[in-house]
VEXMAR-665904 format. One record per atom (N, C-alpha, C, O, CB): residue in one letter; x, y, z. Coordinates in steps of 0.05 Angstrom, whole numbers, plus 5000, padded with zeros to 4 digits. Glycine has a CB too. Layout:
BEGIN
AXYZ/...
END
This chain:
BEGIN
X356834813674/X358334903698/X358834663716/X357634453714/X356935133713/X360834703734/X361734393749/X360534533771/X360634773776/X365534243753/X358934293785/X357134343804/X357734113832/X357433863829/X354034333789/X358334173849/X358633983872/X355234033886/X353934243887/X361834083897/X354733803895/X352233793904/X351833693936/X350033533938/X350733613884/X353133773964/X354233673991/X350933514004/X348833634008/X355634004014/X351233304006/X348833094017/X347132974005/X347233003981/X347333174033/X344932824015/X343632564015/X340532624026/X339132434034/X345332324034/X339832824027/X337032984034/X335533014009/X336132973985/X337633304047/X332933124023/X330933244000/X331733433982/X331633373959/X328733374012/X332533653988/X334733823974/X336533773954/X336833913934/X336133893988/X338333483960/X341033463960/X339833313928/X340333373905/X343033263989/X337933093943/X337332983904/X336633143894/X338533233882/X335332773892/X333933323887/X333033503875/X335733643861/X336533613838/X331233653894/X336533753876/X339333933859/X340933773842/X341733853819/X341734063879/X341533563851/X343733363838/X341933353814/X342633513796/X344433033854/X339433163809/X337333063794/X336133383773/X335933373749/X334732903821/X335733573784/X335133833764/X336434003750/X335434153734/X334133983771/X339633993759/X342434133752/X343533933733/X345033993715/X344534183779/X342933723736/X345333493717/X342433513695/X343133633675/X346533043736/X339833423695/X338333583665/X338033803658/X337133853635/X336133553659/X338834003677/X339734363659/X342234363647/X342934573637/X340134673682/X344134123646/X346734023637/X349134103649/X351334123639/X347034093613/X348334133674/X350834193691/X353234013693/X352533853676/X350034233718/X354733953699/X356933773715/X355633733740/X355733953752/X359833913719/X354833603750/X354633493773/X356033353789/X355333123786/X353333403773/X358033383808/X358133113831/X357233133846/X356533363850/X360033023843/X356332933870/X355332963881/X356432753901/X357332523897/X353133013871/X356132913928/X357532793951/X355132633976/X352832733977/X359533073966/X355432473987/X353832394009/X355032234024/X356132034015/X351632274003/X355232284052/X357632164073/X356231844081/X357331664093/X358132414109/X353531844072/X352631514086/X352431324056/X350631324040/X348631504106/X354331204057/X355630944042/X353330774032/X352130784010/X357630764061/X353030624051/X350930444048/X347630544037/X346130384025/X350930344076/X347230744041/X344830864030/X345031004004/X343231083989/X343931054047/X347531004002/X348831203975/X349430913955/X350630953934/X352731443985/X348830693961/X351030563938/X349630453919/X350330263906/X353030333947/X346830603913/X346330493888/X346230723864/X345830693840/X343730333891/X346630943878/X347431163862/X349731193858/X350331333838/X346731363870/X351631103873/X354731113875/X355030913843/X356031023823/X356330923912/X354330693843/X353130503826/X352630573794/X354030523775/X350530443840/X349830713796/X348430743770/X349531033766/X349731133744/X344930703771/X350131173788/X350331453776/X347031643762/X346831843748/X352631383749/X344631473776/X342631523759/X340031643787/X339731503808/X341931203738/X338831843784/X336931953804/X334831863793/X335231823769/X336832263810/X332631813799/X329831823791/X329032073798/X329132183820/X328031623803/X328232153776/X327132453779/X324132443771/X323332403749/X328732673759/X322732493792/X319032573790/X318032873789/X318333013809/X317232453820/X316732983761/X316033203770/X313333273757/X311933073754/X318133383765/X311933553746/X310333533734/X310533453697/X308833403681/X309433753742/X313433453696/X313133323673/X314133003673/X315832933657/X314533493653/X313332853689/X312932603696/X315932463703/X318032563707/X311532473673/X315332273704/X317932053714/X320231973688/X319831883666/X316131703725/X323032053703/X325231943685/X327431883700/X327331913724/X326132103664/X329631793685/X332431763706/X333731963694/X333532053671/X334531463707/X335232043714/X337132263707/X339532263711/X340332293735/X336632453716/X341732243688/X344732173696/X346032323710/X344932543709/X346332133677/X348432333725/X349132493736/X351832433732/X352332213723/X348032533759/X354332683738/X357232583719/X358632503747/X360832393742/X359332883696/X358232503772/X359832303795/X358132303811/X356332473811/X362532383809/X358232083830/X357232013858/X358831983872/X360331853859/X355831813862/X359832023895/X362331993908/X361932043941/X360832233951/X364432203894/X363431753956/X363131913982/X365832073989/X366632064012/X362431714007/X366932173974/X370832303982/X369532633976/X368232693956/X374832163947/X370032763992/X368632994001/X370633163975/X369633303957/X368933074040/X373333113977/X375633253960/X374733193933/X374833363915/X378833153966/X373832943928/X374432953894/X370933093886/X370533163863/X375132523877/X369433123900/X366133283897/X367733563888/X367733623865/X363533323934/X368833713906/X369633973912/X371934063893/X372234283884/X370433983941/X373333873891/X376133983875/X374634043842/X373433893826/X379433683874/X375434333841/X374134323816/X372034493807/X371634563784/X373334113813/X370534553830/X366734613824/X367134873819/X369135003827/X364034553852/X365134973805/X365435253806/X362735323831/X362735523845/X365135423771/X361435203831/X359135203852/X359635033872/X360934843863/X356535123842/X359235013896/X358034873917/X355634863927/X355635013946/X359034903932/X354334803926/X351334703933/X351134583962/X352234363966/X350334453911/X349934713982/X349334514008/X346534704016/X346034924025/X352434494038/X345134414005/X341734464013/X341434284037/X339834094039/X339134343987/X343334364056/X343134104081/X341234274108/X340334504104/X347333974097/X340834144132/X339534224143/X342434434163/X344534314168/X337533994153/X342034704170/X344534864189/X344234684207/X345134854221/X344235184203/X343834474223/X344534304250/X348034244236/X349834304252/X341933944259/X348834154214/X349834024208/X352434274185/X353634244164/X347733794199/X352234484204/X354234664190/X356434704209/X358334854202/X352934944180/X356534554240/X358934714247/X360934494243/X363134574235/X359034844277/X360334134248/X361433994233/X362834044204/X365134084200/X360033864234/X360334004183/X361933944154/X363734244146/X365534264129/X359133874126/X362734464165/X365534744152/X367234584161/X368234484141/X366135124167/X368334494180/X371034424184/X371734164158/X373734134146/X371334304219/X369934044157/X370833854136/X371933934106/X373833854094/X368533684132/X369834154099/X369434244080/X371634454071/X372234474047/X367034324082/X373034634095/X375334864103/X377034754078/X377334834055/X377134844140/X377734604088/X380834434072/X381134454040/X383034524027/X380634044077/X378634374030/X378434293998/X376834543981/X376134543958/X376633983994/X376634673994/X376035003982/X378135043960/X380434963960/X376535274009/X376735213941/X379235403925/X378135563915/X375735623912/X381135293904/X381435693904/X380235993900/X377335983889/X376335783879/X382036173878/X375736283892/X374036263866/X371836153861/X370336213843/X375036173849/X371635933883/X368835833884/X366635963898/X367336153911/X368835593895/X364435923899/X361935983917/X360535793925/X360135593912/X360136123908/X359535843952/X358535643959/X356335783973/X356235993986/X360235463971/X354135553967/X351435673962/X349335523993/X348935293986/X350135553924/X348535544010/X345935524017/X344935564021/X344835784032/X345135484023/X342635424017/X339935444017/X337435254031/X336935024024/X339735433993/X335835424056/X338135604059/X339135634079/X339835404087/X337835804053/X339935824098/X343335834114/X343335864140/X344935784157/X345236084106/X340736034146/X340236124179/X343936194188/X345236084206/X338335754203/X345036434168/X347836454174/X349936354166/X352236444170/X348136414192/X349336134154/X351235914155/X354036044146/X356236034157/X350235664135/X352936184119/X355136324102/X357736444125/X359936354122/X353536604083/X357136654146/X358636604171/X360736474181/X363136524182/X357636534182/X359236244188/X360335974201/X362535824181/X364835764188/X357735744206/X361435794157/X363235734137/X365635894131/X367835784130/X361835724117/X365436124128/X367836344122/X369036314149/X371436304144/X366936694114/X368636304171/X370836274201/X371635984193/X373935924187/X369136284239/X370435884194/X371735514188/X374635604165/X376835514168/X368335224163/X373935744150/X376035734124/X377635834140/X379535714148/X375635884094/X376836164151/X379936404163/X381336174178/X383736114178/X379036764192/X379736064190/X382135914215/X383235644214/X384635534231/X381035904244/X382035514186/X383135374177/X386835414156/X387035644148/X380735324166/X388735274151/X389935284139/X390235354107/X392235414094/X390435144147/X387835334099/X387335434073/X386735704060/X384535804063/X385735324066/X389235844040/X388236094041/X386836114018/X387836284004/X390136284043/X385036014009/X383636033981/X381836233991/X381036264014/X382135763968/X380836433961/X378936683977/X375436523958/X375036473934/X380437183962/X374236483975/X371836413974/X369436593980/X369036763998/X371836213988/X368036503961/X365036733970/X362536523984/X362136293977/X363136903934/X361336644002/X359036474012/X356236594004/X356236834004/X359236454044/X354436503998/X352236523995/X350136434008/X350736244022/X352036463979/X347336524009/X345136334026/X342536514021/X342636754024/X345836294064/X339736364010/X337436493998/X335736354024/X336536284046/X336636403962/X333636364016/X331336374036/X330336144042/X329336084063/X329136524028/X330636004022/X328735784012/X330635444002/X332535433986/X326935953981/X330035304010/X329835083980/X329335143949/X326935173943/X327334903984/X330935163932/X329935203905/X328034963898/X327434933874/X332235223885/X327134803918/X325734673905/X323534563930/X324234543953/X327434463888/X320134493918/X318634363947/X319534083937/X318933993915/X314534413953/X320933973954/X321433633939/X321733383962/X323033403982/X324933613919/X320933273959/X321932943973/X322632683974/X321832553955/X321132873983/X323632583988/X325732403978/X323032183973/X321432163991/X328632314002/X322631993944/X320631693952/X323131483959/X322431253966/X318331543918/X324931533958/X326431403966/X329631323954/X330131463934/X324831233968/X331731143962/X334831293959/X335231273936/X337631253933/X337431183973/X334131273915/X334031253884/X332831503876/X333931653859/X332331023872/X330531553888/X328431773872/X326931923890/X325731853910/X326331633853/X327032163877/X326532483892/X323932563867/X324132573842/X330332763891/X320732643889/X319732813865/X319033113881/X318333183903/X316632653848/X319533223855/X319733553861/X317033703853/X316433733829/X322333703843/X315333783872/X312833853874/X312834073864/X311834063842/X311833853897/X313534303871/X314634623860/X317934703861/X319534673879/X313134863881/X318034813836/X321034943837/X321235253848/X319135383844/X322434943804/X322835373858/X322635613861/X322035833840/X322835793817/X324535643870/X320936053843/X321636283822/X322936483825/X324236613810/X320036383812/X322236513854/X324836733872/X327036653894/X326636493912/X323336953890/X328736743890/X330336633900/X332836783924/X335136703925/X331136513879/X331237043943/X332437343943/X335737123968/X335436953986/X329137713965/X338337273957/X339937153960/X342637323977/X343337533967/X340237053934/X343637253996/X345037514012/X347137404009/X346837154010/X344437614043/X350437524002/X352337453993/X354537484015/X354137674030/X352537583969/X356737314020/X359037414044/X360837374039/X361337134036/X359137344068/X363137604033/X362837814036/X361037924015/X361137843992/X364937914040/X359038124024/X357638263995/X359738403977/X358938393954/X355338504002/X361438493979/X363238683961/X363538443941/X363338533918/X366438843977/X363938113941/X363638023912/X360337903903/X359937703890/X365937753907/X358538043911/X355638053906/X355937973875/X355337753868/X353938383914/X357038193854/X357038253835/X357837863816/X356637773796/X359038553836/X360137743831/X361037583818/X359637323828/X359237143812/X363837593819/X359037313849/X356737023859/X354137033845/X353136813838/X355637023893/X352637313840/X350937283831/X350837163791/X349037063776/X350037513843/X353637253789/X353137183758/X353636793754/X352736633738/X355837393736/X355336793776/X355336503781/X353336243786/X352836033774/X356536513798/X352536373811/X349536343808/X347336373790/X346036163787/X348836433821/X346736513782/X344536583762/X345136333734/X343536323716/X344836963752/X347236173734/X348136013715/X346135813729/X344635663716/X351435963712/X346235823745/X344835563752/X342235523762/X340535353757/X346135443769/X342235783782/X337935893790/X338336113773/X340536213768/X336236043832/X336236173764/X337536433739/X334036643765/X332836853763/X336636313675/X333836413785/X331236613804/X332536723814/X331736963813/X329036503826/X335036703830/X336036833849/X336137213839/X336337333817/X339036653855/X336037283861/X336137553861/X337337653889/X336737563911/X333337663856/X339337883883/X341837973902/X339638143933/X337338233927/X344538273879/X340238143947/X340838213980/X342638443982/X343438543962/X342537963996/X343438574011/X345138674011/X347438554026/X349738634024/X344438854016/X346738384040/X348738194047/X348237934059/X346037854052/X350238314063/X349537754076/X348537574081/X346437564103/X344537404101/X350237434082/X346537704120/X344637754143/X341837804135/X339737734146/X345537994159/X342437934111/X339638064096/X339137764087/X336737744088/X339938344068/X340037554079/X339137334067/X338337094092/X337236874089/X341637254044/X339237194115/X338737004137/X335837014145/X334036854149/X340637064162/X336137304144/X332637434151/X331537344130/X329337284139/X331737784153/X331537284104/X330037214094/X328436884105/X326036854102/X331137264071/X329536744113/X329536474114/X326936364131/X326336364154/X332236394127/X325236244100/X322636204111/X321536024143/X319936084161/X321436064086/X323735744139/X323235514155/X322735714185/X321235584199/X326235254155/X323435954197/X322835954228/X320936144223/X321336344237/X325236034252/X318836174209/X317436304208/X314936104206/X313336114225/X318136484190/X314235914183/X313435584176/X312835504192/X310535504201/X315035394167/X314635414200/X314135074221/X314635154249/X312635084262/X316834774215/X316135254263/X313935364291/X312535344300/X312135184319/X312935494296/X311035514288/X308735584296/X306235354299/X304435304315/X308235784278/X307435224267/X305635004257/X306134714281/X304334594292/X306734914218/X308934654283/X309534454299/X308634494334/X307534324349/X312734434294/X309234724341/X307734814371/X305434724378/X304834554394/X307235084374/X303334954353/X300034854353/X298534664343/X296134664339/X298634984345/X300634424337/X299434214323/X300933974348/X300833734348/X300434204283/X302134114363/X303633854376/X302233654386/X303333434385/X305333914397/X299133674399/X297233504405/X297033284378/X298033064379/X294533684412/X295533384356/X295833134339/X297633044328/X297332834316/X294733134323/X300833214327/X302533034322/X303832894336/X305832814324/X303833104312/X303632804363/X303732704381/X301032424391/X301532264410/X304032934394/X299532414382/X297432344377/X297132124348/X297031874347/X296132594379/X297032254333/X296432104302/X299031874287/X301331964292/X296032394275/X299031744280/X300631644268/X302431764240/X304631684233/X299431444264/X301131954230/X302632194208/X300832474207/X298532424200/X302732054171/X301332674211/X299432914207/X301633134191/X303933194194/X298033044239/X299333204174/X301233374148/X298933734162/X296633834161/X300133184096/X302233824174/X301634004185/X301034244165/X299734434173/X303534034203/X302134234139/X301334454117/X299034454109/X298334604091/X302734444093/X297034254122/X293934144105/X292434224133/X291734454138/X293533694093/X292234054148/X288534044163/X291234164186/X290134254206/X285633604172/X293834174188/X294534344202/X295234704197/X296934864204/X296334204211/X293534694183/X294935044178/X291535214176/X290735334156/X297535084135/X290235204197/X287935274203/X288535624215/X290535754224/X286635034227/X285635684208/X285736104210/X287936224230/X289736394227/X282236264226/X286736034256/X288036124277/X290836124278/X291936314289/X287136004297/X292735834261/X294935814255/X296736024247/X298636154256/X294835674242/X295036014221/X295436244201/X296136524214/X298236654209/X292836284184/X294536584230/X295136884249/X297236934257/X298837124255/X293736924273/X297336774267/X300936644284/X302936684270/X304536844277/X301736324289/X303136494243/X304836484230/X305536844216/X307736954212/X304036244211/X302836964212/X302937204195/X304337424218/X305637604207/X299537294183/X304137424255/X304137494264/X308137494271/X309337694280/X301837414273/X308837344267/X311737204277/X312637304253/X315037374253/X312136844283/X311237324230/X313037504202/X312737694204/X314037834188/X312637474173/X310837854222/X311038114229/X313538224240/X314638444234/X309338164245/X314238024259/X317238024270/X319538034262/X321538154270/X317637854281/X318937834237/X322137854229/X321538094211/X320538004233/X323737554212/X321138234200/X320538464178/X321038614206/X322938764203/X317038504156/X320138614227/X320738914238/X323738844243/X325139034235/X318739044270/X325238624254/X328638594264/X329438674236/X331638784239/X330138234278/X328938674211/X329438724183/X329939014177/X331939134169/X327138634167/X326839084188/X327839494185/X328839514212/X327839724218/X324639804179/X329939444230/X331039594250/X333839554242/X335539724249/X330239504279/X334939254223/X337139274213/X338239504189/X340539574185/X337139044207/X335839584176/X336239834162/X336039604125/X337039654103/X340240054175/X334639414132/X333939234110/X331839234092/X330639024094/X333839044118/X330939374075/X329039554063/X327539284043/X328439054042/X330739864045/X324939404027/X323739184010/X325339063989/X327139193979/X321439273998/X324838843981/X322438703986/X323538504018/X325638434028/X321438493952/X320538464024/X321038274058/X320438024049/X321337834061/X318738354089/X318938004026/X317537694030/X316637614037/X316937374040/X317837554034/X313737804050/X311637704075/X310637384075/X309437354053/X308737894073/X310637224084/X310336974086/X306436994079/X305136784079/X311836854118/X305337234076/X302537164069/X302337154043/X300637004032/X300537344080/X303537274031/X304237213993/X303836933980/X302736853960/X307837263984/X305436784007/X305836443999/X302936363998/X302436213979/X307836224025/X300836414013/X298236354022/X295536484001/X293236413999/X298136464053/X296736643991/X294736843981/X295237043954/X295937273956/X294237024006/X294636883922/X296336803907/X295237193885/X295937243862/X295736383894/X293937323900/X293537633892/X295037723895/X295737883878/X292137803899/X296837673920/X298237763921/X301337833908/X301637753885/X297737713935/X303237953917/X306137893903/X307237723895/X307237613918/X307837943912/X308537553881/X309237273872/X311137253901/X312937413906/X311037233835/X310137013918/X313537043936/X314936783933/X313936703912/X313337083974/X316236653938/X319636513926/X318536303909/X319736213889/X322236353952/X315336163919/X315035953896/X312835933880/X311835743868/X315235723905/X312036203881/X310236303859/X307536163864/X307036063885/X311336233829/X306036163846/X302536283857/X302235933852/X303235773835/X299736613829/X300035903878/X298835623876/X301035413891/X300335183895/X298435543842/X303335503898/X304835213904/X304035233934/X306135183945/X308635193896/X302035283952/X301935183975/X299934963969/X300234753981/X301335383995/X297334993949/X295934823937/X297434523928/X296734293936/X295034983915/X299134593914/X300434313903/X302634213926/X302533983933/X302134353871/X304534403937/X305434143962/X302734013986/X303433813998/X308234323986/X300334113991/X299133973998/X297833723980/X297933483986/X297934114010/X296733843957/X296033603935/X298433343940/X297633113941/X296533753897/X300833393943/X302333233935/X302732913962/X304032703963/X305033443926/X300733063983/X301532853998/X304532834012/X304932644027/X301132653981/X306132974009/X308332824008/X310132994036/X312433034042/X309932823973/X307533064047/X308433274084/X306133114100/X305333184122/X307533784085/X305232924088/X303532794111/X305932644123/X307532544108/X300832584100/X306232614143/X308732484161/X309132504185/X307932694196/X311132554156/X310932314204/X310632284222/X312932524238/X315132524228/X310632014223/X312732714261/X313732974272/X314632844289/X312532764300/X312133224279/X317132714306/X318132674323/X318932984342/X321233074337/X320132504312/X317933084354/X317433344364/X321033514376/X322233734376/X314633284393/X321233214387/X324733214395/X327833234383/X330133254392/X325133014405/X326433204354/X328633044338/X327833184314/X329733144300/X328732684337/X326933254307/X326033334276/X327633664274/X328333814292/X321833344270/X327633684243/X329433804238/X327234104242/X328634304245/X331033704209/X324334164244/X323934414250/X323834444273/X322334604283/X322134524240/X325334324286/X325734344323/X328434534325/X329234754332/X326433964343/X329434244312/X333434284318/X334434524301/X336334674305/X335733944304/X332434514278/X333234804261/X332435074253/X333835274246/X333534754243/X329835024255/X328735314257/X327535454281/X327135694284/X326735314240/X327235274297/X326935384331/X329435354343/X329835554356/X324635194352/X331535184344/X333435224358/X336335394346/X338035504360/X333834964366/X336435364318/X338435554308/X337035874294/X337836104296/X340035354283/X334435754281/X332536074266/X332836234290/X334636394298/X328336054256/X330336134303/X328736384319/X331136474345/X331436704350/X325036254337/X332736284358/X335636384367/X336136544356/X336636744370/X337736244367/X336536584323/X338336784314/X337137104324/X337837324333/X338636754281/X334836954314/X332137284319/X332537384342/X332737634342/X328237214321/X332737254365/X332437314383/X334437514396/X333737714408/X332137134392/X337637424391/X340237474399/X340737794379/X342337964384/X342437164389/X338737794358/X339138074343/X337738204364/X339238314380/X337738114311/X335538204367/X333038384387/X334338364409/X333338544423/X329738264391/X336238244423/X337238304451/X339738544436/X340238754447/X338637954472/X340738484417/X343438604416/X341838934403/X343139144404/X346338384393/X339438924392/X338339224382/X337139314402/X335939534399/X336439234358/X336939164428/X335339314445/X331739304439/X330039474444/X336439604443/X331439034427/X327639114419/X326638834427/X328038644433/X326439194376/X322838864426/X322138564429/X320938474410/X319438594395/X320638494450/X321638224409/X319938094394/X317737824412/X318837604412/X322037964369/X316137824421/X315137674442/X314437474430/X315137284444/X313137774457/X313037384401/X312437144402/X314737014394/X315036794404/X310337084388/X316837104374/X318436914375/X319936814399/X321136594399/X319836954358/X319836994422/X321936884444/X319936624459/X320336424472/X323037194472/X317436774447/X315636574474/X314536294454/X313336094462/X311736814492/X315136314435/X315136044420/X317935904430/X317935664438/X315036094385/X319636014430/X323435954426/X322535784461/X323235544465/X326936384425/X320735994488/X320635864499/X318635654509/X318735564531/X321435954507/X317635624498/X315535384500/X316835114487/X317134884497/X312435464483/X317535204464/X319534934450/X322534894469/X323734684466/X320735034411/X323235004481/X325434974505/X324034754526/X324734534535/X326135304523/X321834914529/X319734624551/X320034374540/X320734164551/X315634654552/X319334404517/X318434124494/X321034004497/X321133764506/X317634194455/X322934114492/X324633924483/X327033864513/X328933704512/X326034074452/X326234044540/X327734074568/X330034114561/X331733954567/X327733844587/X330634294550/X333834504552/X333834804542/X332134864526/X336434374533/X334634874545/X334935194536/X335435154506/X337435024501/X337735374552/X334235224487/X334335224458/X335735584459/X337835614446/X330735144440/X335035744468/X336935934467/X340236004468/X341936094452/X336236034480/X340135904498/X343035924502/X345235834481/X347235944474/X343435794523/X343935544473/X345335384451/X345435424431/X347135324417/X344835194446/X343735594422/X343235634395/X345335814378/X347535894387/X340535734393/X344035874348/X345936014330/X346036214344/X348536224344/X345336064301/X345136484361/X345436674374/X349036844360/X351136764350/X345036554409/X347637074367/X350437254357/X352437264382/X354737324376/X349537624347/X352137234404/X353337134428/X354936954423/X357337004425/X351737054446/X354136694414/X355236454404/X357636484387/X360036454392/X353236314389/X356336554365/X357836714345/X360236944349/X360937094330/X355936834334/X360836954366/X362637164383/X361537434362/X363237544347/X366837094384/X359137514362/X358837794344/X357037964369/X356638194361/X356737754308/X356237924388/X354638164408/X356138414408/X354938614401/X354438084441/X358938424417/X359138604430/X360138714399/X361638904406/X360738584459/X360238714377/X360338884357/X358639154358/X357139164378/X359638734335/X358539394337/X358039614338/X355839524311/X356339344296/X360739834338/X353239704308/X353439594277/X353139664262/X351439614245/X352639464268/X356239954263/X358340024238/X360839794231/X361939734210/X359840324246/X361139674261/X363739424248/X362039114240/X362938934225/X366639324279/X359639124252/X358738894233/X357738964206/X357338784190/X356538754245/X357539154202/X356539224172/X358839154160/X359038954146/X355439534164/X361039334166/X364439304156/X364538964149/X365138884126/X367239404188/X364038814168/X364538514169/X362838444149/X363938384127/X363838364195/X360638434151/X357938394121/X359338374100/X359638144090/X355638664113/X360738634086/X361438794070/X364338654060/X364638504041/X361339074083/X366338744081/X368738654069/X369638314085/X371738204077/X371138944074/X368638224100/X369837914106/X371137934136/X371337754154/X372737804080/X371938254135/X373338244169/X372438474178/X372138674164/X377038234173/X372138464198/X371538714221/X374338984221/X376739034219/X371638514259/X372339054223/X374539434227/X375839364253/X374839194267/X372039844235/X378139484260/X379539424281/X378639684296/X379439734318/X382739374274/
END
């Protein structure tokens, strides 16, 4: 299958580097030149995994956003959402019919992307997608080579509009054959582990990461008391889930921890091996890092802007959302992904379902 692969992240190799040896078509796009040009070059990833070190060819490298895209039957963007209201507009233009485009994952994105297209000039009809997770635990050793600690096994996936559920997923499944259907994309937003994760972890660890020269918050930071928190804040999103009328499976984030349990997205033991792997010991710029800018300022926003618009509370995520507002001195709410933002509040939600469902709102 021809596979466009959008960026130069942890994500971005992994997919490029594990799709081009499942024998995909790969291109693969990355907007920074200079960091890209020895792949631009060799066309070759270093790929590290448990079945050891190799290069892995890939069939383009390219920084021309059009020649990645023209073509794909997939789109791939494992990028971080800070960086979705930019590249939709980039991205609007070189759409066509028939494609899907996938992230992973989306905190919404799928959304943002489909308005970028309506009001863009291009009428190609496109499907959006977005799962929970990274299909992969991976990180960059550097602009050559990515090693991938755990791959996913689940992959639960919310489709927009859902009415072509039926045709993304067979599309998909060509390529994660984990993924498994949602009822729509909202249902796949809620899934989305990172504001559930790192939160909690980045909040109560901010003393030593502020402090230490690298602290790997998934290791000597993910202590009982943590843990509570974290289990406590997934209490939350599972209840904004059934108040949306979003039924099992939830994906309790204690599954990931506690391997009796249900298999959840990366199957039994991989919290063991991304700590084995070393490779989350690092340095947390508290201001700047992407579980600031993305899962506290666009996630738990989202959470929040649902529970104002259902009328319910959710207290720790607001009172995390505001303590990291302190941290970082601005309103992470106001700004954020919020359904306000999104011009969706004053919807009904029989016409956002309608919207879910078919792409446009009931008049």
């Amino acid at each position: 299958m021809e596979i466009a692969v959008l960026g130069g992240g942890n994500g971005s190799y992994a997919a490029a580097a594990h799709l081009s040896e499942q024998g995909h078509s790969v291109r693969m796009w990355r907007r920074n030149h200079s960091r890209f040009s020895k792949i631009l070059s060799s066309r070759e990833i270093a790929l590290e995994d448990w079945g050891g070190e190799r290069k892995v060819k890939i069939d383009m490298a390219t920084d021309d956003l059009s020649s990645a895209i023209k073509g794909a039957k997939l789109v791939l963007i494992p990028l971080p959402a800070t960086c979705h209201n930019q590249l939709s507009n980039e991205v609007a233009p070189y759409l066509e019919d028939g494609q899907v485009v996938f992230f992973s994952p989306g905190t919404f994105g799928s959304y943002i992307f489909a308005e970028s297209l309506r009001c863009s000039d291009n009428p190609a009809q496109v499907t959006f997608a977005e799962t929970g997770t990274l299909p992969y635990l991976a990180r960059k050793q550097s602009e050559e080579k990515v090693r991938i600690s755990v791959y996913a096994t689940r992959l639960p996936t919310g489709v927009y509009p859902s009415n072509r559920t039926a045709m993304a997923m067979e599309t998909l499944s060509n390529a994660y054959p984990a993924v498994e259907p949602l009822r729509d994309a909202l249902d796949g937003a809620l899934m989305n582990a990172g504001p559930i994760i790192h939160p909690p972890l980045i909040i109560l660890n901010a003393g030593p990461l502020e402090h230490f020269e690298s602290w790997d918050i998934h290791n000597e930071g993910t202590q009982p008391s943590i843990r509570r928190v974290t289990s406590e804040l997934d209490k939350e999103r599972i209840y904004l889930r059934e108040q949306l009328g979003y039924g099992e499976p939830h994906f309790p984030l204690e599954n990931h921890y506690d391997d009796s349990k249900e298999e959840w997205m990366y199957g039994n033991h991989s919290h063991k091996k991304l700590t084995d792997s070393g490779d989350w010991r690092e340095k947390i710029d508290l201001l700047n890092h992407r579980y600031m800018l993305e899962d506290v300022a666009l996630g738990l926003s989202l959470w929040a802007s649902i529970a104002r618009w259902l009328n319910v509370d959710i207290p720790l995520a607001t009172g995390i959302l505001s303590i990291s507002s302190a941290i970082v001195g601005r309103d992470l709410d106001s700004t954020g992904r919020t359904l306000e933002n999104l011009g969706l509040a004053e919807f009904s939600k029989d016409t956002l379902n309608v919207l879910l469902r078919e792409g446009v709102a009931s008049e």
